[in-house]
N, C-alpha and C positions, 0 to 999 in steps of 0.2 A: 504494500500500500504506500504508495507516497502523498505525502501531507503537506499542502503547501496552506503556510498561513498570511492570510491579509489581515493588517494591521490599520487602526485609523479612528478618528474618533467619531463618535456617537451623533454628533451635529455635523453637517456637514453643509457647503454649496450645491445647487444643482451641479455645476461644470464639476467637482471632484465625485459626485452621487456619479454622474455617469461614467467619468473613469473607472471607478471601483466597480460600477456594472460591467463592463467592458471589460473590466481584469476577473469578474466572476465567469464571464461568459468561456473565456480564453482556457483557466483553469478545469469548467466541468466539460467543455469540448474533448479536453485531454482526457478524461477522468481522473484526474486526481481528484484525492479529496479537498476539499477547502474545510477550513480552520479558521472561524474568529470567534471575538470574544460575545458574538450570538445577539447584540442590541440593535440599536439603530445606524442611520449614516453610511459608513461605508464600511461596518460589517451589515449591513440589512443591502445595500448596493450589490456589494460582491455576490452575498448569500444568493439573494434572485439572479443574479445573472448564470451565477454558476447551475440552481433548479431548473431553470429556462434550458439547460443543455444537459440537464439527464444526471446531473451531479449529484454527489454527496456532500453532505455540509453540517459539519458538525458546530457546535453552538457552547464555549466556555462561559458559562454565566458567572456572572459575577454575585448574584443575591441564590435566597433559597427555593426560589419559586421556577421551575422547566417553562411555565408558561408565560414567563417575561419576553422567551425569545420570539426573536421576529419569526415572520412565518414561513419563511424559507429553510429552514436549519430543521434537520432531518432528526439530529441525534443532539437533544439539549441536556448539558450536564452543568446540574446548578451547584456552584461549589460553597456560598454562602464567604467567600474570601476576599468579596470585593474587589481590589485592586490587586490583592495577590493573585488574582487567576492570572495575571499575567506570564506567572512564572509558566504556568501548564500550556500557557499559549506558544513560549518561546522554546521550553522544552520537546513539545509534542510534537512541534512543527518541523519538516525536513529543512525547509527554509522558507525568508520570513521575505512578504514583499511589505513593505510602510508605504502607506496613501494620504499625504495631507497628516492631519494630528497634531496632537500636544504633547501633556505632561505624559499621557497613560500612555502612548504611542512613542516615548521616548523609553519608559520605563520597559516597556518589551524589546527595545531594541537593544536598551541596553543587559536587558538579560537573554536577547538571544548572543551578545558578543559573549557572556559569560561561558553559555554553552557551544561558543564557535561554528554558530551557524551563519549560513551564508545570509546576508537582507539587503534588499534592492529597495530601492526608493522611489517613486513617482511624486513630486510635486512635496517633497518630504523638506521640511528648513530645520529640523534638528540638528545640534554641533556634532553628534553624535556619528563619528564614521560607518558609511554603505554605501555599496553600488549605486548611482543615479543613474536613471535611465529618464526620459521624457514620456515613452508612452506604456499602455501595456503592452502592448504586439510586442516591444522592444525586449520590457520585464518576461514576457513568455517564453522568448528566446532566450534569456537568461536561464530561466527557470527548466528550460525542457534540456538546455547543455549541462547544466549542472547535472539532472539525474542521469542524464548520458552519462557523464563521466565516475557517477558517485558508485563507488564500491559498496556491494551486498552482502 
C-alpha cells in the first residue's frame, strides 16, 4: 500500500480548494491511498478529488467523534489528540505533499523531517525545508519517482 499524505489547513481559498482537489484527483487516479488529517479545506479538497477517482482516503481526526470527518474519507480514525494526530499523519505517510497552511501544517512537516520522509510543497511559505514544486501534475511526478525508486 502506498500512502501518500496531503497536508494543509482546515480554511482555505477557492484557488488553493482546487489545487488540493486536483492533487486528490492525481493521487486516487494512481490508487494510492491518501492520508489527511480528515476536516475541512484542503484535507476535505484533496479527500473529494481523490473519491471522485475511485480512491481510498483515510481520515486522522483530531477530536473523539469519526463523524466530524468530511464526507469523502472512507476510513475515519478519531484519535481525541488534537494536534498530536499530526504525528500519525507524518508517520503513516510514505510521503508528505504541504498545500498552503500554517502553524499545524508546519508542525507535520516538521515531524515528517523527524521521521525522514520525503515532502513537497505547493504554494507552501513555511521556513521549514521541502521540495517546491508549483503544481500538482509536477508534485505527482515527484510522488510517482519516489515510489519508483523506494525500496520494499
Amino acid at each position: 500500500m502506498k500512502i501518500v499524505g496531503v497536508i494543509g489547513g482546515s480554511k482555505t481559498s477557492k484557488d488553493i480548494y482546487e489545487l488540493a482537489f486536483r492533487m486528490g484527483k492525481l493521487i486516487g487516479k494512481r490508487r494510492y491511498v491518501l492520508l489527511t488529517g480528515g476536516l475541512g479545506g484542503v484535507m476535505e479538497a484533496a479527500s473529494k478529488g481523490a473519491k471522485e477517482e475511485g480512491g481510498l482516503v483515510i481520515g486522522i481526526l483530531p477530536g473523539n467523534a469519526r463523524a466530524t470527518a468530511n464526507r469523502w474519507v472512507d476510513v475515519p480514525i478519531a484519535t481525541g489528540m488534537s494536534h498530536a494526530r499530526n504525528v500519525i499523519i507524518a508517520q503513516s505517510a510514505d510521503i508528505l505533499i504541504a498545500i498552503d497552511g500554517a502553524v499545524g501544517t508546519q508542525s507535520e512537516i516538521a515531524f515528517g523531517h523527524i521521521y525522514k520522509k520525503k515532502i513537497i510543497g505547493i504554494k507552501c511559505t513555511t521556513p521549514l525545508p521541502f521540495e517546491k514544486v508549483e503544481t500538482p501534475e509536477e508534485a505527482i511526478e515527484k510522488v510517482d519517482e519516489f515510489f519508483s525508486n523506494k525500496q520494499t
